[in-house]
NUTORPA-67608 format. One record per residue (C-alpha): residue in one letter; x, y, z. Coordinates in steps of 0.1 Angstrom, whole numbers, plus 5000, padded with zeros to 4 digits. Each point is the difference from the previous one (the first is absolute). Example, Ala and Ser with C-alpha at 12.3 -4.5 7.8 and 13.67 -1.06 7.14 Angstrom:
NUTORPA-67608
a512349555078s501450344993
end
This chain:
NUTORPA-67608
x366776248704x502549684991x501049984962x497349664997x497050265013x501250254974x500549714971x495749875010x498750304998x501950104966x498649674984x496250135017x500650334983x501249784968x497249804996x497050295012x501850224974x497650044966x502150234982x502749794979x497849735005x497449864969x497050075022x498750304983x500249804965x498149715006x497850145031x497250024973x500149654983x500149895039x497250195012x497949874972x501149635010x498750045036x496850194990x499549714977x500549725022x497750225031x497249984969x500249614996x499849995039x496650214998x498749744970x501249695016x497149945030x497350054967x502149874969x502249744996x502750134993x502349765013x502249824972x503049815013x500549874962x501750364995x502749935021x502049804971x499050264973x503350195008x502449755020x502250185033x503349874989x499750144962x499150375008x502749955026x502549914977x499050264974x500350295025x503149885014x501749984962x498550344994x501850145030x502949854996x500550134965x499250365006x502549955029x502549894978x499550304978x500150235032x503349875010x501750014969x498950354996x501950075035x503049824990x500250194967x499850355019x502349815023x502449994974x499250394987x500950135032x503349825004x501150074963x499350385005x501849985030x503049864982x499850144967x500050395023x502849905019x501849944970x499350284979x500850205028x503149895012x501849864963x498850304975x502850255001x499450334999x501650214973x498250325004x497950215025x496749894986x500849665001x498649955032x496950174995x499749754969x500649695021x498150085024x496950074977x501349644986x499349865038x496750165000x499449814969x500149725016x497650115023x497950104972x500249694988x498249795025x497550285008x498949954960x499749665005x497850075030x497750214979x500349764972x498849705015x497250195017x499250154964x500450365014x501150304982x503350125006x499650265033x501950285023x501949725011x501649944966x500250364995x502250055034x502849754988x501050164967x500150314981x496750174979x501549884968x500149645006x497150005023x497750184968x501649684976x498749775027x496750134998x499549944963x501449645002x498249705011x502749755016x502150235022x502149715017x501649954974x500450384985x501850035031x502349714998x501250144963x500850325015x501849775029x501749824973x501350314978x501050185034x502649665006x500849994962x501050415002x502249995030x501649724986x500550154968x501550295014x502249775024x498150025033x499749645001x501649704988x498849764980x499949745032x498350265016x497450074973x499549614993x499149965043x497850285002x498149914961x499449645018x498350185032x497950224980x499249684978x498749875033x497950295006x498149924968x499549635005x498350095033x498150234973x498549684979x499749835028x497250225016x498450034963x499849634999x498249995033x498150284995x498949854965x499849675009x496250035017x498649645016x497449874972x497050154996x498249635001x501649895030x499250295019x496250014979x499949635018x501250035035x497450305006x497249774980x500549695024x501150255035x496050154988x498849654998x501249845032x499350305021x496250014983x500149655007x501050015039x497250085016x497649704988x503049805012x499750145034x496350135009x498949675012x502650005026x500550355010x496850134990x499550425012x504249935004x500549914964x500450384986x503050155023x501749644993x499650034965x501150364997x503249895024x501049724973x499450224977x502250275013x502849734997x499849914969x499450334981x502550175026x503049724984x498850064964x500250375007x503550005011x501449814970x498250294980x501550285019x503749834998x500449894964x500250404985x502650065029x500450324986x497250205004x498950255034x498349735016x501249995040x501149584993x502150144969x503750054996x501350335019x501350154968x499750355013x502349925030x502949794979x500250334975x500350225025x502749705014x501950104974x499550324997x501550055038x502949754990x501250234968x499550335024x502049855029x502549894975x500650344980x500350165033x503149845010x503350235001x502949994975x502249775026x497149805006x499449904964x503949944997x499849765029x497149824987x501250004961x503149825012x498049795028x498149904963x503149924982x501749795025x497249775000
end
């Protein structure tokens, strides 16, 4: 089978596929539609129900425009969602690599404590998870630090930021006791000052919610026109008037239901942001980093320096 075979039937899988798609949301509102439009068809040959004057009652081009401005902005608010985490990832990746490499060790428990630091920073994106999605704090908080911390967690209501104190007084101890210098501390304080800016930059998407009268309006005039469709259409389609009806329909409700599923792009929704999968990202990144052997570090805290 050539690669263009392979690529066809992949886009015929793609667009049979109903899971991930909006069809089991709006399969109602369109099922009504077509059983709507099949009872016009059964009243036209004995009423007139025939209007043509309710064509202009909602015009094409403005529903049009309103659905594509109501995509487009929970688009917007779903890409700058993945750009934020974008920027998470890469920050943890650094701020890690950092900590790990440029913190001297003083004592043998030092690197127990820096590497309960890097899980920190693990910690921290997997509370923002759990924040965003307004979940309590889990097993998978509880894995990444001790019982202590993980019982003060549980009694505190924004743990993102709980955890970037403790990530700020870890970098304001070693330096204190001369594990880091103050060029050092200042770099890694502006990484984890990053971290929270991603932080208020999720809040204000997640509290930002598209206005309730815009979206009270758009449902009022998608009810109206679709209501209004088949006395359009009976008098030329007539018994075919229902299954068209309900395949407009499909269209538009199936657009308006996408820019609801994308504009929380938090949530567990299959078109939401894979939050799971970047946490556990960086989870693997800070594991495969503590693993690396004395000479490797060296090489790679000088590699660090150079640049």
């Amino acid at each position: 089978m050539t690669e263009l075979s392979i690529e066809k039937n992949q886009w015929l899988q793609l667009a049979l596929r109903v899971k991930g798609s909006v069809i089991p949301g709006i399969l109602p509102r369109v099922l009504f539609c077509g059983f709507f439009g099949l009872l016009i068809s059964i009243l036209h040959p004995s009423i007139p129900v025939n209007w043509p004057i309710l064509s202009s009652v909602v015009p094409n081009i403005v529903l049009g425009l309103l659905l594509v401005f109501r995509t487009n902005t929970a688009y917007d608010r779903f890409w700058e969602g993945r750009k934020l985490w974008g920027v998470l990832v890469s920050t943890a990746r650094n701020f890690s690599r950092q900590v790990w490499v440029a913190v001297d060790e003083k004592e043998p428990k030092d690197e127990k404590e820096k590497i309960a630091a890097l899980r920190l920073i693990v910690a921290f994106a997997v509370a923002l998870k759990l924040h965003l999605r307004k979940e309590p704090v889990n097993e998978e908080l509880q894995a990444l630090m001790g019982s202590d911390r993980f019982t003060t967690l549980r009694q505190i209501k924004h743990t993102p930021l709980t955890i970037a104190f403790w990530l700020g007084d870890y970098l304001q101890e070693r330096y204190n006791r001369g594990c880091l210098s103050i060029y050092q501390l200042s770099e890694m304080k502006n990484l984890l000052d990053k971290m929270v800016d991603v932080l208020g930059g999720c809040e204000r998407i997640l509290k930002t919610p598209i206005p309730l009268a815009y979206a009270i309006h758009i449902k009022q005039l998608l009810l109206l026109y679709c209501v209004a469709l088949p006395f359009q259409l009976v008098s030329s389609l007539h018994w075919g008037t229902g299954p068209v009806v309900a395949l407009i329909s499909f269209t538009l409700f199936g657009i308006e239901e996408i820019g609801l599923e994308i504009e929380d792009p938090f949530g567990h929704d299959p078109n939401d942001l894979p939050l799971d999968a970047m946490c556990t990202t960086i989870l693997r990144n800070v594991e495969e980093l503590t693993s690396l052997s004395p000479a490797v570090r060296q090489d790679v805290g000088q590699s660090a320096i150079s640049k």
